[in-house]
C-alpha positions in Angstrom: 25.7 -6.5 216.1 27.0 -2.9 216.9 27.3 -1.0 220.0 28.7 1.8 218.0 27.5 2.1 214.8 24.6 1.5 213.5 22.8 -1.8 211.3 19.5 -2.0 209.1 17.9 -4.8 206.6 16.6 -4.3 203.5 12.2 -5.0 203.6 12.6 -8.4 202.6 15.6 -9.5 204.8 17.4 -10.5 202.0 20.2 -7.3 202.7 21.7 -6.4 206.0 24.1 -3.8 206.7 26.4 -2.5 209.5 28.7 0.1 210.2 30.8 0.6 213.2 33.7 2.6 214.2 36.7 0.8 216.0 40.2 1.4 217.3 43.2 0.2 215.4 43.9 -1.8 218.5 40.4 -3.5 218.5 39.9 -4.4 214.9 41.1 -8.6 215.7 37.9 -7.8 218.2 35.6 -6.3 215.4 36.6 -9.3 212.6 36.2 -11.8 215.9 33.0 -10.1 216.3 31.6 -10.2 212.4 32.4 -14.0 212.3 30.4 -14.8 215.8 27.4 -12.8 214.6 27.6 -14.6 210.9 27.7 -17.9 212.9 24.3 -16.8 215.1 22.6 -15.6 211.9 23.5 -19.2 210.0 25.8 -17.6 207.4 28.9 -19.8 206.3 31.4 -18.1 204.4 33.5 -20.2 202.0 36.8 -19.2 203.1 38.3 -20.5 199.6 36.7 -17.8 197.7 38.1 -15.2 200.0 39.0 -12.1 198.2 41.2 -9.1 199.5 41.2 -5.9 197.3 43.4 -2.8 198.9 42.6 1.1 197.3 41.7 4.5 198.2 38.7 6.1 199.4 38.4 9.3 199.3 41.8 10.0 200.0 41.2 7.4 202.9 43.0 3.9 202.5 40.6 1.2 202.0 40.9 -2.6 201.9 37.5 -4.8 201.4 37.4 -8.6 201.8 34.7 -10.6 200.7 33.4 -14.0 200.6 30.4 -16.2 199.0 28.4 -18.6 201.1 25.5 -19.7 202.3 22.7 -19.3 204.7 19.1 -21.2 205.2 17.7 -19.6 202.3 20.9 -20.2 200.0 23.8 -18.4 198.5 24.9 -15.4 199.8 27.3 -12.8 199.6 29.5 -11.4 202.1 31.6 -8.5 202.2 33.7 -6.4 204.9 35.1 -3.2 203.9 37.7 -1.1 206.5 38.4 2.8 205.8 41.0 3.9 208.0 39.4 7.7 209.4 42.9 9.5 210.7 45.7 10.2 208.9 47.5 7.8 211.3 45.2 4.9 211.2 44.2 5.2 214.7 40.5 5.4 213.9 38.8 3.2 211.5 35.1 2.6 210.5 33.9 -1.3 209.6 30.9 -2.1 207.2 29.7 -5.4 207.0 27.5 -6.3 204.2 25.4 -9.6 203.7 23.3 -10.0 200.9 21.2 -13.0 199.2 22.4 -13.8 196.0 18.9 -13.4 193.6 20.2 -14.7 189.8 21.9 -11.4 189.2 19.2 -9.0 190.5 20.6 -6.1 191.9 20.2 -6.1 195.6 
């Protein structure tokens, strides 16, 4: 999914990570960009149980949003998380996270 960044699954498939690093003015592109590659992958997110949390990393401002949903093996859990990387916002770095949900296994 990334041309600049970098993505990895877990052994089993049941994780998959990305990170990228984007422009302010290009990250409409980059959320366009995680929904088109959830849609190819057959993940749904439930957009009712959207959730939007805003904090610090670091020192860095931070905002997460995350979803549950589904793919063809089940429920899954989705989460984007945005950490702005210049003190004025102009560079920011995107992970994506997808993981199976497993009955309160740790991933």
């Amino acid at each position: 999914m990334t041309d600049d960044g970098i993505e990895g699954n877990s052994p089993d498939a049941g994780t998959y990570i990305s990170f990228d690093i984007a422009g302010i003015e290009d990250m409409e592109q980059v959320m366009t960009d995680v929904f088109a590659f959830l849609e190819e992958n057959g993940v749904t997110a439930d957009p009712g149980a959207q959730k939007e949390t805003e904090d610090e990393l670091n020192g860095m401002p931070f905002q997460s949003i995350e979803w549950k949903g589904t793919d063809k093996d089940g429920p899954v859990s989705i989460g984007v998380g945005i950490v702005a990387l210049s003190a004025d916002g102009d560079r920011h770095h995107r992970l994506l996270g997808v993981d199976r949900d497993r009955g309160g296994e740790p991933a």
